[in-house]
C-alpha positions, 0 to 999 in steps of 0.5 A, spaced: 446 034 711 445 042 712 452 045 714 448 051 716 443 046 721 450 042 724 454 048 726 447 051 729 446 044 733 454 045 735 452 053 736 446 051 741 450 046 745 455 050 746 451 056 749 447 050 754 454 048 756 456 055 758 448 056 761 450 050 764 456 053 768 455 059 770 448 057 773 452 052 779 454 060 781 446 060 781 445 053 786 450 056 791 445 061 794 440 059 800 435 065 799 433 067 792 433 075 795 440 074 794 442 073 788 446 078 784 443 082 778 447 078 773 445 070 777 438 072 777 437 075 770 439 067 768 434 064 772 428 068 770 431 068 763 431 059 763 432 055 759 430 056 751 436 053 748 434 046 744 437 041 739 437 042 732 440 036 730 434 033 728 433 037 723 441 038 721 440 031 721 434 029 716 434 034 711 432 041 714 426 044 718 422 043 712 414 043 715 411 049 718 410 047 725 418 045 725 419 052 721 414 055 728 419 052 733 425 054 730 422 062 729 420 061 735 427 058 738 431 064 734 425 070 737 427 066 744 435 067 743 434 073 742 430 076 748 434 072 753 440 076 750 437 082 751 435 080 757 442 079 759 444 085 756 439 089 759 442 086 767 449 087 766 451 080 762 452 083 754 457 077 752 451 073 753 448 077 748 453 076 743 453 069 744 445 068 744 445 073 738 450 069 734 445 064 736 439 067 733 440 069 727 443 061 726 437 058 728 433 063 723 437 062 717 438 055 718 430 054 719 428 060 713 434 060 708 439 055 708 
């Protein structure tokens, strides 16, 4: 089983529960017009987290289609981290950054 694949399964679990958490606040507001900068950046940004398990599971990301799914994810991470980044949330960036290069070495190099 891949190290690399199991600790960016754990990686992508733990930035969906955090997802999770901060989008309750999301729930709270009767109106869309009203969210703040930060709530509505994480619902326009949705959820792009996945699961890697399967891969960490049996042996890696080993046909091109999982290879485009991974990349993908990795590109997917990224673009949310900046998007939050760009909207006041740059922890999340970190988070979603750490996230990215996981998926992208696990999937190219591991």
């Amino acid at each position: 089983m891949s190290q690399a694949l199991k600790l960016t399964a754990f990686t992508h679990l733990a930035i969906a529960l955090a997802h999770t958490a901060a989008g309750i606040e999301t729930f709270k507001f009767e109106n869309i017009q009203a969210l703040s900068t930060i709530v509505a950046a994480r619902a326009r940004a949705g959820w792009f987290e996945g699961s890697n398990w399967k891969w960490a599971t049996t042996g890696g990301v080993r046909n091109p289609l999982d290879k485009a799914i991974a990349g993908l994810t990795a590109v997917l991470y990224l673009g949310a981290g900046l998007w939050y980044s760009r909207n006041g949330d740059p922890s999340s960036m970190g988070a979603l950054g750490l996230g990215a290069g996981l998926q992208a070495y696990s999937a190219f190099c591991a």
